[in-house]
N, C-alpha and C positions, 0 to 999 in steps of 0.2 A: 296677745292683744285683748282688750278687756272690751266686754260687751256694748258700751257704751260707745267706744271709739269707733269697732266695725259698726254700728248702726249711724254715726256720724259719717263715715269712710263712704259709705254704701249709698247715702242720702248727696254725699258730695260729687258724685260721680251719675246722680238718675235727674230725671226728670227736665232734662235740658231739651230748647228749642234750636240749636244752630247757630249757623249764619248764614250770609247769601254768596253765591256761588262769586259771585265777583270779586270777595272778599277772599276766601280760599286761595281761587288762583290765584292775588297777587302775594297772599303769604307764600304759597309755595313756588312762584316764578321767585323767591330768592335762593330756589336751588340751579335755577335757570343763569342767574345775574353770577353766582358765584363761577358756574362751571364758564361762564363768557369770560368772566375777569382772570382766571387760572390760566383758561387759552391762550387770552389775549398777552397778559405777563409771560406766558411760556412761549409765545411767538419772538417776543420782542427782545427779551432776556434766555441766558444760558442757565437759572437758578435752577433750574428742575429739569438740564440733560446731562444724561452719563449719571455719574458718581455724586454728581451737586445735590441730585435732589435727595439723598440719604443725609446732608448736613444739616444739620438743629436748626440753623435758620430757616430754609427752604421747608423743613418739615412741619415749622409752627407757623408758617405763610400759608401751608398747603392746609395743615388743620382749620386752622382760624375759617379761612374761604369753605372748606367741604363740612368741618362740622360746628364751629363758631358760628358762624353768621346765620345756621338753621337753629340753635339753640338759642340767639339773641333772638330771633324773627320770632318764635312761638313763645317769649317772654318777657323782657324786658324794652323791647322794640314793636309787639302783638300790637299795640296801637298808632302806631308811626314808622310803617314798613318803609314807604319813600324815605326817611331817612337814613335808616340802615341801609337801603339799599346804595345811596351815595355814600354814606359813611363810609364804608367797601368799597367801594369804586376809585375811592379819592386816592387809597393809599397804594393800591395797584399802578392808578396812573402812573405817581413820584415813583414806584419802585421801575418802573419799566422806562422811565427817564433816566433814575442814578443806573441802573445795569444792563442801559440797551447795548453798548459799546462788548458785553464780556459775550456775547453768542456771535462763537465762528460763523462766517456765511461761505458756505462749499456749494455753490452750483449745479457743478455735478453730481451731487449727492443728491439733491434736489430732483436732480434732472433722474439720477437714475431711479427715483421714490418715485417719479411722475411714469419713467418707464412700467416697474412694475403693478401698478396700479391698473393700468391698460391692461396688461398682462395678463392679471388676475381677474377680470373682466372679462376677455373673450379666451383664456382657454381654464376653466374651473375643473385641472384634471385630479384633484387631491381634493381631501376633507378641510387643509390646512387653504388652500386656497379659494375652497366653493364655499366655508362656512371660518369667513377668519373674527379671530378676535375684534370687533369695531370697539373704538373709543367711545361714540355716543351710547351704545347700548351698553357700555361699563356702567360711564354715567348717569343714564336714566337707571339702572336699577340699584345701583351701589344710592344716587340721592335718594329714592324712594325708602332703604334699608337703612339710610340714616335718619331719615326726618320719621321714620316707624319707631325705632329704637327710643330716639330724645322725647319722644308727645308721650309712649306707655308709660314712661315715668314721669317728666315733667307736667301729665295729668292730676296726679293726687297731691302738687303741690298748689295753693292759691295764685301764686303767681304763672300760671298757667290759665287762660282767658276757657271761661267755663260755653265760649260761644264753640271754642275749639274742640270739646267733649261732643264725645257721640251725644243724636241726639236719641230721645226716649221714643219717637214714633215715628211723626213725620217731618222732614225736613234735610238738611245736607250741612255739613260739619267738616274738617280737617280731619280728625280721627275717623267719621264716617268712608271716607274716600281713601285713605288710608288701609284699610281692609280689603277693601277692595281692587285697589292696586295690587296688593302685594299676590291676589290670585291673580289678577291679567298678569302684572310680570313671570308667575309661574308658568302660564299658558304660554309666553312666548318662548322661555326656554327649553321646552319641553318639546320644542318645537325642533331643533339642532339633532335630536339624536334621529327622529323620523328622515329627515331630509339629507342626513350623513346615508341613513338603509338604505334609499331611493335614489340616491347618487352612487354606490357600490349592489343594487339592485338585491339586496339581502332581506325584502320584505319573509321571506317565506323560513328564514333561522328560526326566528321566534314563535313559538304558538301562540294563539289568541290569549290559551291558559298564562303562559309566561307573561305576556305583556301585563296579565292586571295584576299577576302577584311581584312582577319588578314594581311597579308601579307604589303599590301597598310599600315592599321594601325599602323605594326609597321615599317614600313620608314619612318612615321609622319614627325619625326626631320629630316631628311634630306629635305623633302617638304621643311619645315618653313626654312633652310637654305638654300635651293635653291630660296623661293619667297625672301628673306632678301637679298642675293647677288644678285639676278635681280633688286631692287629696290633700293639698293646701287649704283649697276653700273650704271643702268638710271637716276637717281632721284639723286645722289649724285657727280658727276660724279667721281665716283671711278674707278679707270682704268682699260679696258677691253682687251683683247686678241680674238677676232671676228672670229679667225681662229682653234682657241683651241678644240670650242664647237659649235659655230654659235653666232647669235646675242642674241637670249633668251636665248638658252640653256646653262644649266651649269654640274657640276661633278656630284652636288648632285640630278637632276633631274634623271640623269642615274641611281643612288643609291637609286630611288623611284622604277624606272620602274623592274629593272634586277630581283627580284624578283617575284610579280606578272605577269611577263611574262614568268620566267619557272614553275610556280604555273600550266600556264596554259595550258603548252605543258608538264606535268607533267604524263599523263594516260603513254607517250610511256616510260618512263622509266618501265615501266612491263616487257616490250618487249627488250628492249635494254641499255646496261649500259650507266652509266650517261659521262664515260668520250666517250665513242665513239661518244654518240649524241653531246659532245662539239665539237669532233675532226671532224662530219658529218656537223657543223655547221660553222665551219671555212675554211675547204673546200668548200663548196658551195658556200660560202660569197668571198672567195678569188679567186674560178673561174669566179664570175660574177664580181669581180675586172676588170681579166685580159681579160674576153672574152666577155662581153657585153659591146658593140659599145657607146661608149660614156660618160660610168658609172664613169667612173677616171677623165676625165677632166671635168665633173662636180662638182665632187666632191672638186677637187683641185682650177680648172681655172673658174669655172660655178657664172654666175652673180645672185645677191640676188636678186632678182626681188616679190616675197608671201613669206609668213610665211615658207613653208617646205624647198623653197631652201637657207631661208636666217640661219636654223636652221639643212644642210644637215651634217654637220659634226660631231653631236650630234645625229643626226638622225641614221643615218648608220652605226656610232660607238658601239649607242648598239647591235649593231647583234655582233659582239665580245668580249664585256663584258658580253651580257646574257653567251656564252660559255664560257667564264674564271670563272663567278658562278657558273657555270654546270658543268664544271671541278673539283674546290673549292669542290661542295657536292660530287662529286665522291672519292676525297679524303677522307673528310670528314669520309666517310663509312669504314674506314681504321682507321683512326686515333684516332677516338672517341670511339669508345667502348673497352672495359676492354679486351674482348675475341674475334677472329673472328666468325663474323655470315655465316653461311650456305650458301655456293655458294656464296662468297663474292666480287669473284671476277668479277661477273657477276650481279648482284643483292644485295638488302637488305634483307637476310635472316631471320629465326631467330636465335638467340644464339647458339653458336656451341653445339651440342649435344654429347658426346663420354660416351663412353663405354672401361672398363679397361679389356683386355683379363688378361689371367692365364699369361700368361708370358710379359705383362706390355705393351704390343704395344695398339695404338688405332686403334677402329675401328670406320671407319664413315657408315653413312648411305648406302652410295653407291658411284662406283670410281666416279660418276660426279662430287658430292660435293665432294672428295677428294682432286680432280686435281685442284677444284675452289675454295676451300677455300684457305687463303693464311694469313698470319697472319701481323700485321703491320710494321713489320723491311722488310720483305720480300718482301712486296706491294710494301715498298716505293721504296726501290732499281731498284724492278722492272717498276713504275710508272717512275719515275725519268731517266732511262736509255733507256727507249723506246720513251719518249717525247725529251731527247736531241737527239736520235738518227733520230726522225722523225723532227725536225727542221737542222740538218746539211742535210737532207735526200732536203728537199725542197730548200734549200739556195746555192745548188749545181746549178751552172751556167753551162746542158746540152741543146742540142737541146730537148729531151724530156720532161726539165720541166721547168716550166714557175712561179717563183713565185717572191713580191715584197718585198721589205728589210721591214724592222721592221718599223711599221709606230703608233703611238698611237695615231696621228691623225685620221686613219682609225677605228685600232681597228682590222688589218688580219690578216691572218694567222699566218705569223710570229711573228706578236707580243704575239698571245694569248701562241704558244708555248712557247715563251721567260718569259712569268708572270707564267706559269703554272710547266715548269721545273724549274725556278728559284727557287719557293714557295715552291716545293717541296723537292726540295734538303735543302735550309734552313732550313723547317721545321726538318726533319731529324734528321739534324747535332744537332738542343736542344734534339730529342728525346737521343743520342747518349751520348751528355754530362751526360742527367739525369742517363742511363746507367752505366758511367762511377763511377756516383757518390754513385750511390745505391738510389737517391730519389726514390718513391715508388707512387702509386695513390692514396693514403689514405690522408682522408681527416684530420687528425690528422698530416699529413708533412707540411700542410700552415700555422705552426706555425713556420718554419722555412726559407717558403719562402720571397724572395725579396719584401720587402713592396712595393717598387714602381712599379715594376711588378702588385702585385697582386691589387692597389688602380686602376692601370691605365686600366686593365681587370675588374674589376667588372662594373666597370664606363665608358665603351669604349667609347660609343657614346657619352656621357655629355662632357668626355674629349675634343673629334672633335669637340663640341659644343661651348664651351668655348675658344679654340685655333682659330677656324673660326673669332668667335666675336672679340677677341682679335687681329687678326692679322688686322679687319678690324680701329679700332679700335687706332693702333700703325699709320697704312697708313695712315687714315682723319687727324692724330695730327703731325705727323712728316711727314719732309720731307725726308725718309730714301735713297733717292741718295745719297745724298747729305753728311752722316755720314761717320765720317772716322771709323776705326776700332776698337777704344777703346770707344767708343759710341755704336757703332754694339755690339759688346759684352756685354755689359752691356746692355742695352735694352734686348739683347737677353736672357742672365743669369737670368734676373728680371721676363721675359717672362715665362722662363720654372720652375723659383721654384716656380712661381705663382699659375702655372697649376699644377703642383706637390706637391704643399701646397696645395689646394683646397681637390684634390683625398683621399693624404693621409689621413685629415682630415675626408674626409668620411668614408675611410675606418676604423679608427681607432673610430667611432663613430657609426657606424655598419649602418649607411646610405647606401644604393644604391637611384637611378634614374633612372627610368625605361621607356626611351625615345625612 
């Protein structure tokens, strides 16, 4: 890449202002609109049960919805989302008119899915049935892992809306939220193997030491991608952004640390729930923003001079990302298992324990666990309405309170609120759909879900692996400024059935990669 080009590449990608949060959510509620239309068509029609959904038709249905319609929304649709959004709805409709007649209706099948579901509700004696596979939390993380993948490249082509690029200081952005999802969805999964210990009571196998170095182990692949794009951008000169993260530092270094660093401030969650310690940790971080002498304009105006301050923006960042993962597993403890755990609201209990009186009411152990247990529709609402209500709470411009706009430079307060009620309302909204639809948590329904959903979830990280490489990959060969629009798309199109042919293939060869 010749000099002139990185310093073009590097200028195309800084100095941007955003856009506004209302705008965001509706580009990305068309990961929302697709996963309703997939449902709904898979409700109605047999395209996508048993062996159907492996035939070319059904697989370029299920493309089109899961990774088409986020690749048009951040591009050629970026200014007229309500249209795409029905453009997609329309043909779903016709297809679930011409093929409502082809899905068997069995009753009993029905009936016995409605049995088990009960089932796995009041007695959570296995890991497979306290912690089962759920359709919406495919969905929410597989869309999050696809609309990550399509923006890191789709960024350095013009036809990508430069409102949608991180932005340079303050403000909120697609890409910005972006980032920060992909650590809450960490936090939440991370959250399955804790609460498999706690249901087989195995806290005491592992040593503290063990837990941080599995922990470190399985970032691995984020390491080897963070030393790759360090060596890229020095050694190749592949264009850098110096104000994003610092001079060394990069996303995926953060995505090594954010783990092993709450591994290791892990004893006070005994003591204290895990979202208060996020919300204890962005407070703190956003007072010594505003009230310690000197701290902001170094961080922003402050000259590179050693290693720490030439790396201060990735440095001080994770003090905000480790809380948007600590938030993530406070979720998590909500979302992931079959039944609420005991004082859930406060703790990782164990399995709800009841008892049926003579005239049908439950009894809990005692009102404390009554009032603190709280079940997963209820949390979220509740999770969800106290976190937007404490970020309008802080964003209020009084003389009593002091706080700065949304910065993902930083990593404060405001932002972590904005990745954490976001995430949470999103997630929701697929709980909701599944609701709608009657899907079930039984491992016998992923014969009906979205292939590309479930290829792109089994294989998360290889996925980001592969889209990383790739995107670097498209940048050393092409000069993508430079591309008009029917090139853009095409590059881009070839880009995501690439990575979509790959998965699927795993999936359908019963492959995983365990990176």
């Amino acid at each position: 890449m010749s000099e002139s080009l990185k310093i073009r590449k590097e200028s195309f990608v800084s100095n941007h202002s955003g856009s506004n949060i209302p705008l965001i959510n509706l580009i990305t509620s068309l990961a929302l609109v697709s996963y309703f239309n997939f449902s709904y068509l898979n409700h109605q029609t047999s395209l996508f049960q048993g062996d159907n959904k492996w035939s070319w038709g059904s697989l370029t249905i299920d493309w089109f919805l899961q990774w088409g319609v986020l690749l048009l929304g951040v591009t050629v649709y970026s200014g007229s989302t309500w249209v795409l959004i029905i453009g997609s709805t329309m043909p779903v409709l016709l297809l679930s008119f011409m093929y409502r007649e082809q899905r068997p209706i069995n009753k009993s099948q029905d009936k016995s899915k409605t049995q088990n579901k009960t089932q796995t509700k009041t007695q959570p004696n296995t890991i497979q049935t306290y912690l089962p596979q759920k359709p919406s939390l495919t969905a929410y993380r597989s869309s999050m892992l696809i609309l990550t993948s399509i923006s890191i490249l789709a960024v350095d082509f013009p036809i990508f809306p430069r409102a949608f690029a991180k932005v340079e200081t303050w403000g909120t952005s697609l890409m910005d939220l972006g980032v920060g999802s992909f650590v809450f969805s960490m936090g939440i999964i991370t959250m399955r193997p804790l609460l498999a210990e706690k249901l087989q009571n195995k806290q005491h196998i592992m040593s503290y030491l063990d837990r941080v170095m599995g922990s470190i182990k399985g970032t691995s692949t984020c390491l080897i991608l963070g030393l790759i794009r360090l060596i890229a951008v020095k050694g190749l000169e592949y264009q850098e952004h110096v104000s994003e993260y610092g001079v060394h530092w990069n996303f995926f270094i953060t995505l090594v640390l954010v783990g092993p660093i709450t591994i290791i401030i892990s004893p006070v969650f005994q003591y204290i729930p895990r979202l208060f310690i996020a919300l204890i940790i962005g407070v703190v971080y956003e007072m010594c923003l505003n009230y310690k002498e000197g701290l902001l304009s170094f961080l922003l105006l402050g000259q590179r001079t050693d290693l720490f301050s030439a790396n201060k923006e990735g440095i001080f960042s994770l003090i905000g990302y480790v809380a948007i993962f600590i938030a993530g597993q406070g979720v998590g403890c909500f979302v992931l298992p079959s039944v609420p755990t005991s004082g859930n609201l406060f703790s990782i209990g164990e399995p709800q324990t009841q008892t049926q009186s003579r005239d049908g009411k439950t009894k809990y152990m005692n009102k404390w666990l009554k009032y603190t247990t709280v079940g997963s529709s209820t949390s979220g609402l509740l999770i969800t309405f106290i976190i937007y209500l404490t970020l309008a709470f802080i964003t209020m411009e009084t003389p009593l309170i002091t706080s700065l706009p949304v910065s993902r430079r930083l990593a404060n307060l405001s932002y972590i609120l904005w990745v954490c009620a976001y995430n949470t309302g999103f997630l929701y909204c697929f709980f909701a759909f599944d609701s709608i639809f009657g899907s079930t948590d039984s491992q016998s329904d992923s014969q009906s879900q979205s292939v590309s959903l479930q290829a792109v979830n089994k294989n998360g990280m290889f996925v980001f692996l592969i889209a990383n490489l790739s995107t670097g990959l498209v940048n050393m060969s092409l000069n993508t400024l430079d591309c008009g629009n029917a090139v853009a798309m095409l590059v881009l199109t070839l880009y995501c059935v690439s990575i979509w042919g790959v998965c699927v293939w795993m999936l359908y060869k019963g492959w995983g990669v365990k990176i």
